[in-house]
Backbone as XML, in Angstrom:
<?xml version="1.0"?>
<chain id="A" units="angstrom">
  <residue number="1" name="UNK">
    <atom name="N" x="-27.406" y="-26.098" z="54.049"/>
    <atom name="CA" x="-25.978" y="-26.314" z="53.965"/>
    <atom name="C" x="-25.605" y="-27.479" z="54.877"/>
  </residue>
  <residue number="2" name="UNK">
    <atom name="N" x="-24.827" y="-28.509" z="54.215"/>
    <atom name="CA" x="-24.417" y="-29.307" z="55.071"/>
    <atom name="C" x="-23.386" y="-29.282" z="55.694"/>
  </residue>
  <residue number="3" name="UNK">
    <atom name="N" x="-23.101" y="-29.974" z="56.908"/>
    <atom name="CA" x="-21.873" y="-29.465" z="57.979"/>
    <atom name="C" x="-20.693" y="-30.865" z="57.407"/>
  </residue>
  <residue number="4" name="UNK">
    <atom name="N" x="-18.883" y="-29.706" z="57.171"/>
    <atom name="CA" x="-18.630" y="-30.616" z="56.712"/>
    <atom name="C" x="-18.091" y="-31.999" z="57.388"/>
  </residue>
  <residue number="5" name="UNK">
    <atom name="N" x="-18.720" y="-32.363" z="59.020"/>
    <atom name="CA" x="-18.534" y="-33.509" z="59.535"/>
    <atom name="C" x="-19.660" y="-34.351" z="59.106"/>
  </residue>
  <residue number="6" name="UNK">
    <atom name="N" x="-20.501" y="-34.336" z="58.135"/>
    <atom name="CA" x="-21.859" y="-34.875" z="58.159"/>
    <atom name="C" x="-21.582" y="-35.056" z="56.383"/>
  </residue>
  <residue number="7" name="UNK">
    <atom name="N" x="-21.932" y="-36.648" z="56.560"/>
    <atom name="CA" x="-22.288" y="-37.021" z="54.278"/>
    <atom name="C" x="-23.078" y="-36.681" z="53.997"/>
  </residue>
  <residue number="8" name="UNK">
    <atom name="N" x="-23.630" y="-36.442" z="52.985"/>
    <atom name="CA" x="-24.504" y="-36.311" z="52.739"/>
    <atom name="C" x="-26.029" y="-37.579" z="52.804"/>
  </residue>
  <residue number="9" name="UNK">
    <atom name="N" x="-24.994" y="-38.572" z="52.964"/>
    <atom name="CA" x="-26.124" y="-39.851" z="53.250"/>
    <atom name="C" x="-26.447" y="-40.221" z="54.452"/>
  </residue>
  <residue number="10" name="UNK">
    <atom name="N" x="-26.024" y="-39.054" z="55.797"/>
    <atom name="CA" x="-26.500" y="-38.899" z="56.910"/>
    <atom name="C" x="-27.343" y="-37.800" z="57.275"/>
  </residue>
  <residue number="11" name="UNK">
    <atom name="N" x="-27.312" y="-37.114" z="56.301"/>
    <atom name="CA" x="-28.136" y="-35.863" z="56.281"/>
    <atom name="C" x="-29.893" y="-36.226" z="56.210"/>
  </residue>
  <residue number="12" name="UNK">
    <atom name="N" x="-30.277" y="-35.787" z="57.517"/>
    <atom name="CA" x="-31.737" y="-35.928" z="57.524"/>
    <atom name="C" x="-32.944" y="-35.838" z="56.288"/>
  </residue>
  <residue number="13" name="UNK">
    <atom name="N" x="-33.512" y="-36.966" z="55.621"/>
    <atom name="CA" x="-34.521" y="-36.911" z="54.912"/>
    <atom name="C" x="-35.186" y="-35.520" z="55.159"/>
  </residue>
  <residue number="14" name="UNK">
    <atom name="N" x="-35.734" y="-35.349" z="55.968"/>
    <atom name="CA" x="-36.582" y="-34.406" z="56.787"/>
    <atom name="C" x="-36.199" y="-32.388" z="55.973"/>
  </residue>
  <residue number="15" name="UNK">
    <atom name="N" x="-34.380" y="-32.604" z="56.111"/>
    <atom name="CA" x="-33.685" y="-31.131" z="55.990"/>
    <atom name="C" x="-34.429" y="-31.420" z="54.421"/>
  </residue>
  <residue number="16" name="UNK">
    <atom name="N" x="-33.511" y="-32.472" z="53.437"/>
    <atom name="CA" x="-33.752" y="-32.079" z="52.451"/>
    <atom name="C" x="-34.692" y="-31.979" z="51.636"/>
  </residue>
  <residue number="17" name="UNK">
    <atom name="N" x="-36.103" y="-32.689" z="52.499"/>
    <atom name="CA" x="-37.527" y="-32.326" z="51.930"/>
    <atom name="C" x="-37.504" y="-31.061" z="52.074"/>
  </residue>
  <residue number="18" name="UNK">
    <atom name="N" x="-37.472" y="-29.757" z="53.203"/>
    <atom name="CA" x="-37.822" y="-28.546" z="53.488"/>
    <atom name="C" x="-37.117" y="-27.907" z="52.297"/>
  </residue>
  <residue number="19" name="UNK">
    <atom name="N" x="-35.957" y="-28.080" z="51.657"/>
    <atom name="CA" x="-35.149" y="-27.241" z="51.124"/>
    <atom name="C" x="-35.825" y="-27.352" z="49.614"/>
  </residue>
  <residue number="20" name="UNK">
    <atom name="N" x="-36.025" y="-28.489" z="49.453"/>
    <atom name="CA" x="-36.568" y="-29.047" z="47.966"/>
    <atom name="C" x="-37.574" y="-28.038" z="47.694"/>
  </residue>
  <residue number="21" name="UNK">
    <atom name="N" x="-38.504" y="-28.326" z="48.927"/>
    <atom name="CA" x="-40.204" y="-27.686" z="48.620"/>
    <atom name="C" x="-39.665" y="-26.331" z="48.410"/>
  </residue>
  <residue number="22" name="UNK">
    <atom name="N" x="-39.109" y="-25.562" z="49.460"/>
    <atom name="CA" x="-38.557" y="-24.273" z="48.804"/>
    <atom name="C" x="-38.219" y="-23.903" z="47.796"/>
  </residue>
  <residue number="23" name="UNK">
    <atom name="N" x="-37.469" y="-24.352" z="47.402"/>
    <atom name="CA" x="-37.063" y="-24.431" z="46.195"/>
    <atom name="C" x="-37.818" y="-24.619" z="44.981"/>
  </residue>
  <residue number="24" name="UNK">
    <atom name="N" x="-38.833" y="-25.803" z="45.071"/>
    <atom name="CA" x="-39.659" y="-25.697" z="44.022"/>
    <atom name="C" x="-40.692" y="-24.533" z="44.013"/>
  </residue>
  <residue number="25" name="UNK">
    <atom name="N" x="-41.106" y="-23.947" z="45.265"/>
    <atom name="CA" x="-41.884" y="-22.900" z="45.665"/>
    <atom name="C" x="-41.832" y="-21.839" z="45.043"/>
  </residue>
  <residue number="26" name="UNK">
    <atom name="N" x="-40.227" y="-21.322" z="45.392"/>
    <atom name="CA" x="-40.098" y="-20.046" z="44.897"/>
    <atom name="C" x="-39.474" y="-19.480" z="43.525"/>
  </residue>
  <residue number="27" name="UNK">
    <atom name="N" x="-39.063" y="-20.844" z="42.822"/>
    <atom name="CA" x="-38.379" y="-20.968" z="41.577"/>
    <atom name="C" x="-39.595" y="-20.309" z="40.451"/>
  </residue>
  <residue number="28" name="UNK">
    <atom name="N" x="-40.788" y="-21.553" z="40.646"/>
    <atom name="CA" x="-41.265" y="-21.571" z="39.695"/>
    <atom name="C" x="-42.534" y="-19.872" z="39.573"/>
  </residue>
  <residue number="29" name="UNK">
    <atom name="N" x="-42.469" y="-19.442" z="40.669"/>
    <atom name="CA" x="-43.347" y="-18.704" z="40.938"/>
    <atom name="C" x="-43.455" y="-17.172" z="40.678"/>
  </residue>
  <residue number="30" name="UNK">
    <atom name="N" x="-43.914" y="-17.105" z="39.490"/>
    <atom name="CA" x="-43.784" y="-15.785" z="38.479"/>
    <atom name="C" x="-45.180" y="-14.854" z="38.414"/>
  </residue>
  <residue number="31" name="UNK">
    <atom name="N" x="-46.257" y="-15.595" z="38.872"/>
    <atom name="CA" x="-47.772" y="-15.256" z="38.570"/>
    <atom name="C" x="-47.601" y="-13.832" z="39.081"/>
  </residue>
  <residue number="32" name="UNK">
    <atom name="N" x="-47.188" y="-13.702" z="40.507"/>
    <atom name="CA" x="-47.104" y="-12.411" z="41.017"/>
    <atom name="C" x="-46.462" y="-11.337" z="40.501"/>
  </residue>
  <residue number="33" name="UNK">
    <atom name="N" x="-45.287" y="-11.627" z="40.079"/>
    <atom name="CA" x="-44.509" y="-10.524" z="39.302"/>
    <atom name="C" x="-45.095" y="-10.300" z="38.116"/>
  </residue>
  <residue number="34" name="UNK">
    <atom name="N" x="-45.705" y="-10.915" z="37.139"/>
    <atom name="CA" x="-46.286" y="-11.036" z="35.806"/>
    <atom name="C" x="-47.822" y="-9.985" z="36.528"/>
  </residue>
  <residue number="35" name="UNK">
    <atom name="N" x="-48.384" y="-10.188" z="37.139"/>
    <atom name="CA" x="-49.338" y="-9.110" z="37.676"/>
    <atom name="C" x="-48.625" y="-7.747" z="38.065"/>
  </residue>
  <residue number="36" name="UNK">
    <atom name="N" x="-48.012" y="-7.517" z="38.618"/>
    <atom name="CA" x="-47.204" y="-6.317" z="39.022"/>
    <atom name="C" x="-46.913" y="-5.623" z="37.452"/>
  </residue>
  <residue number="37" name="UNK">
    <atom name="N" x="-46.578" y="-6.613" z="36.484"/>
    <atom name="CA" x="-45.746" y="-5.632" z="35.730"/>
    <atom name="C" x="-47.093" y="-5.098" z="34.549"/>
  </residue>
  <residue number="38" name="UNK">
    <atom name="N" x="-48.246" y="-5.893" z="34.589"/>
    <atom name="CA" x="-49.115" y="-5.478" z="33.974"/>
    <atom name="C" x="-49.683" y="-4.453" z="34.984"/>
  </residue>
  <residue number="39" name="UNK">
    <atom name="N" x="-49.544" y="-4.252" z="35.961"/>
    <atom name="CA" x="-50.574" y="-3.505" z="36.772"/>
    <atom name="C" x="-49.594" y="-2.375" z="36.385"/>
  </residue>
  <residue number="40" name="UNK">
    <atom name="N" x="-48.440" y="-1.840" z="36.350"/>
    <atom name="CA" x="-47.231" y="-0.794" z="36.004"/>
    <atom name="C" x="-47.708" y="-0.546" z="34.356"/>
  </residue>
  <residue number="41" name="UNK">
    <atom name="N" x="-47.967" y="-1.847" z="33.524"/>
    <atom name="CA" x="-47.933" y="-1.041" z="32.004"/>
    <atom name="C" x="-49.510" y="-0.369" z="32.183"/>
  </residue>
  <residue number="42" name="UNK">
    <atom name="N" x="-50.454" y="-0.691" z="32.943"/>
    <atom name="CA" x="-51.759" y="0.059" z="32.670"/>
    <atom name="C" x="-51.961" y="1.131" z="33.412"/>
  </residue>
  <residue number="43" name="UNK">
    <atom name="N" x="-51.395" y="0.896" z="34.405"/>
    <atom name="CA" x="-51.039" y="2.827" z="35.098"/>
    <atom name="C" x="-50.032" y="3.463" z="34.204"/>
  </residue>
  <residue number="44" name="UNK">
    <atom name="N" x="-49.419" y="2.751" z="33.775"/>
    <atom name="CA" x="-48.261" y="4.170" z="32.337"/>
    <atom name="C" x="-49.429" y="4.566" z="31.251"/>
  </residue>
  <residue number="45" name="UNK">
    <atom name="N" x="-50.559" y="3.521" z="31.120"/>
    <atom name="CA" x="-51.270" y="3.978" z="30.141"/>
    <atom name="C" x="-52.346" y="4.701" z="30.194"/>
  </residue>
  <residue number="46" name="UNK">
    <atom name="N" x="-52.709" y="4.591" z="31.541"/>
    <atom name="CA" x="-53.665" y="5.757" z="32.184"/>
    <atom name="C" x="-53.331" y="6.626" z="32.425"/>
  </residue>
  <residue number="47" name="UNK">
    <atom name="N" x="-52.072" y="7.058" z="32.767"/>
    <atom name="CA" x="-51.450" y="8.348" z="32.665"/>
    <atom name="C" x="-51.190" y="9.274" z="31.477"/>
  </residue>
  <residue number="48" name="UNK">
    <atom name="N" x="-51.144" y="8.181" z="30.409"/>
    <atom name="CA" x="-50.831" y="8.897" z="29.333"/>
    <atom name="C" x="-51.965" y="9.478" z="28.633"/>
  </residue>
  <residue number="49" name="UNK">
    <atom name="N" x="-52.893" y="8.805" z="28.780"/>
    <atom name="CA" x="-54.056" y="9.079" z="28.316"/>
    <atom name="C" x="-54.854" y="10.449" z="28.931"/>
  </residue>
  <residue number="50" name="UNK">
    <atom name="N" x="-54.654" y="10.218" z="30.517"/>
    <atom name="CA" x="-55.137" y="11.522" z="31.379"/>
    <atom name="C" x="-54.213" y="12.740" z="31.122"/>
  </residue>
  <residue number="51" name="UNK">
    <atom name="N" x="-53.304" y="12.560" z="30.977"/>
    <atom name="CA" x="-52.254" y="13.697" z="30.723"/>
    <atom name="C" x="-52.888" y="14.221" z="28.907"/>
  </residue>
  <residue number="52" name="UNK">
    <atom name="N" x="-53.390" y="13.096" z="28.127"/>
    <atom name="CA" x="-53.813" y="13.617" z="26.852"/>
    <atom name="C" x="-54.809" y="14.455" z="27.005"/>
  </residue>
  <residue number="53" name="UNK">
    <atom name="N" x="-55.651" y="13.899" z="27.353"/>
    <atom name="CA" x="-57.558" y="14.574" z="27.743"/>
    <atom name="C" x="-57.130" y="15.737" z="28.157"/>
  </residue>
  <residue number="54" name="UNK">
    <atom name="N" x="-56.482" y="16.112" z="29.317"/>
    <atom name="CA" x="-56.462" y="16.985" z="29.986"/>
    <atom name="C" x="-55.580" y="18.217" z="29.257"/>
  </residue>
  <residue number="55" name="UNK">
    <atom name="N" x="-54.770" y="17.666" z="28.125"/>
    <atom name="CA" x="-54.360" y="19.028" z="27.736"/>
    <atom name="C" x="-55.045" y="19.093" z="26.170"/>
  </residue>
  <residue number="56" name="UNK">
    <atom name="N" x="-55.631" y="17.938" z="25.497"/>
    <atom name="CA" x="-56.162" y="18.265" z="24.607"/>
    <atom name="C" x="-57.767" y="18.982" z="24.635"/>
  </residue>
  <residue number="57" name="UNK">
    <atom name="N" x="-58.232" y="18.505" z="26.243"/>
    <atom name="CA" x="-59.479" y="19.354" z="26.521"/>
    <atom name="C" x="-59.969" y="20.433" z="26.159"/>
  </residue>
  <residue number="58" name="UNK">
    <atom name="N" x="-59.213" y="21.931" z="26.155"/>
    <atom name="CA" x="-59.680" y="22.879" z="25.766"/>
    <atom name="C" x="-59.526" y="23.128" z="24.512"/>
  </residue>
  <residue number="59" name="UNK">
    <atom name="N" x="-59.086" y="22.792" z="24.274"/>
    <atom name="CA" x="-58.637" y="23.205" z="22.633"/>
    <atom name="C" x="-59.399" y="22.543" z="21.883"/>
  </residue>
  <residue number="60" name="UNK">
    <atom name="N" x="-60.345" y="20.709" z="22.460"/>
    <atom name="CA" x="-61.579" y="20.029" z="21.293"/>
    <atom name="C" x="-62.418" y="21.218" z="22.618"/>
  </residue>
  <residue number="61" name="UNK">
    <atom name="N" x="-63.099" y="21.591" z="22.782"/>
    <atom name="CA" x="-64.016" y="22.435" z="23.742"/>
    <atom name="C" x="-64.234" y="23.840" z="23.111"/>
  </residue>
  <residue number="62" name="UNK">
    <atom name="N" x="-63.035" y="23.916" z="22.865"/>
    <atom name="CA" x="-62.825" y="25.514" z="21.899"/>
    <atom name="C" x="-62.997" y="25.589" z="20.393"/>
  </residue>
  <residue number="63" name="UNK">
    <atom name="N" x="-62.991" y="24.393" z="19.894"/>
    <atom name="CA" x="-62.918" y="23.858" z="18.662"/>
    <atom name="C" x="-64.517" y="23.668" z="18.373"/>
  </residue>
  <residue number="64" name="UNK">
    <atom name="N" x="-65.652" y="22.832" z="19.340"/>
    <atom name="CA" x="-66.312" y="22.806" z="19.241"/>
    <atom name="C" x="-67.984" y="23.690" z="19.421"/>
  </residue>
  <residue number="65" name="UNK">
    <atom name="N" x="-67.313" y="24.804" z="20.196"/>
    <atom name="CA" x="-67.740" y="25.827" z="20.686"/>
    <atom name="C" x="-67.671" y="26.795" z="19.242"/>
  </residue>
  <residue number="66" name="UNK">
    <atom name="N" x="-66.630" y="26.850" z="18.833"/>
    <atom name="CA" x="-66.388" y="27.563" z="17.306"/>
    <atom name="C" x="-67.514" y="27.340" z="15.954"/>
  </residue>
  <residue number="67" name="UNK">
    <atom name="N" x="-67.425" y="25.537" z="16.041"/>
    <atom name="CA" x="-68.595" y="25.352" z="15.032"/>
    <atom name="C" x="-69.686" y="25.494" z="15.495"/>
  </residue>
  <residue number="68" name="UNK">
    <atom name="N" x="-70.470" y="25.174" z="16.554"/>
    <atom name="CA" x="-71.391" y="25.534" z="17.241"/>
    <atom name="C" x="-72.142" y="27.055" z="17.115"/>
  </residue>
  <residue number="69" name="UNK">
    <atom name="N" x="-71.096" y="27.906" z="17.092"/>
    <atom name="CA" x="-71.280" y="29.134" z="17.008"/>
    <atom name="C" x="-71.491" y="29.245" z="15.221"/>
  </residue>
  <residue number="70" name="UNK">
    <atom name="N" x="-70.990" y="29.009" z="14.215"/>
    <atom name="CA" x="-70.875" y="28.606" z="13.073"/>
    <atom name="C" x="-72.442" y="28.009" z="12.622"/>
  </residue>
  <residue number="71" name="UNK">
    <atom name="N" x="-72.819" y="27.275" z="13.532"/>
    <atom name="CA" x="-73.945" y="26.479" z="12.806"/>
    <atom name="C" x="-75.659" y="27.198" z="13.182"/>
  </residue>
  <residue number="72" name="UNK">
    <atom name="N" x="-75.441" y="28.096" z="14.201"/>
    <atom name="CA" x="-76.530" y="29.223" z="14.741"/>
    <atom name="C" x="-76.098" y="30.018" z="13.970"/>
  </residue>
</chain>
């Protein structure tokens, strides 16, 4: 922010390099969030999947135990 006793064509080279680079820094910079949100859709999908196994477990176990018994 510039002070309003100061032009902008007295304003230190120096300030408005720091502000620039910032700026270009944190604008463009998505890689991280784009990881986060895949790392969130593959834990929703490991959950869903473990939550499947785990309740469809007994019932293919019981299912297969049935023909098993069927085929002796």
């Amino acid at each position: 922010m510039i002070p309003a006793n100061i032009s902008p064509e007295q304003e230190s080279p120096m300030r408005r390099f720091i502000q620039t680079s910032q700026l270009r820094r944190f604008l463009p910079a998505q890689e991280g969030a784009t990881a986060i949100e895949y790392a969130i859709i593959a834990a929703g999908i490991a959950g869903v999947i473990i939550t499947t196994v785990t309740a469809l477990g007994g019932s293919v176990t019981g299912m297969f135990t049935t023909v098993s018994n069927l085929l002796h």
